[in-house]
N, C-alpha and C positions, 0 to 999 in steps of 0.2 A: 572377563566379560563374555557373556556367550554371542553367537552369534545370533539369534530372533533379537537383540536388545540394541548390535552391532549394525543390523539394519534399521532397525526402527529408529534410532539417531543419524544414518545418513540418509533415511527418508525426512526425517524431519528435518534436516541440513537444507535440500530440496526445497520444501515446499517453505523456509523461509528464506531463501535465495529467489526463488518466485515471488514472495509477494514483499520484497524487498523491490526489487523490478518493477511492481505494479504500484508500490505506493510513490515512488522516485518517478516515474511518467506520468501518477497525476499530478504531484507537487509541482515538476516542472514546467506541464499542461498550466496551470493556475500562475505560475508564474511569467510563463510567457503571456498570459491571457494581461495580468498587471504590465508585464514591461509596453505592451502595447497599448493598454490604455494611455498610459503617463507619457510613452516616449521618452524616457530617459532608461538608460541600463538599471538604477534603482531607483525605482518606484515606491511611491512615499506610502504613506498606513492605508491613505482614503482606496487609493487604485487596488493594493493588496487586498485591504476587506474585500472590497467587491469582487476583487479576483475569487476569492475564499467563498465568500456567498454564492458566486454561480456554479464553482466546482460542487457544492453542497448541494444544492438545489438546480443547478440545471439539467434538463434534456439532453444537453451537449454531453455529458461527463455522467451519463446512467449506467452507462456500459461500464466504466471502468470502478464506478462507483458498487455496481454489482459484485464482480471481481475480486476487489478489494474486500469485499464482507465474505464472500465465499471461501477466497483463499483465508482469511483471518479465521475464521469456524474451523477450518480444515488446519489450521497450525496450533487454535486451541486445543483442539482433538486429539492430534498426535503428539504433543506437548502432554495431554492427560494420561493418554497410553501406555506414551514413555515411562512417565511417572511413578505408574503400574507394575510396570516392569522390572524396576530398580527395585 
């Protein structure tokens, strides 16, 4: 393995340890958002949907929703590179 090929797999390691992070804080964002509505520790379909729905469409979660697409572009990217490279 050379080594241009040896980074560009522990850059890609990175940026999906990144948005591993990013999509695991809005999941649990959306699920804390359901345990609240129901008040019970699990919360049934109807609270979940709607958890789901606002994280998709709200205000509240643009930012991370942003994030999320950005970092995903940037892992399909260096995923292609990689590819490349082999």
């Amino acid at each position: 393995m050379n080594l241009p090929l040896a980074a560009m797999l522990a850059f890609q390691a990175i940026v999906f340890a990144v948005w591993i992070v990013i999509a695991f804080r809005w999941l649990f964002a959306m699920r804390a958002d359901a345990v609240a509505e129901s008040g019970r520790t699990l919360p049934g379909l109807g609270p979940t949907l709607r958890a789901f729905r606002e994280g998709f469409t709200g205000a509240r979660y643009a930012r991370q929703r942003l994030w999320l697409g950005v970092s995903t572009v940037l892992l399909l990217a260096v995923s292609y590179l990689t590819s490349l490279m082999t």
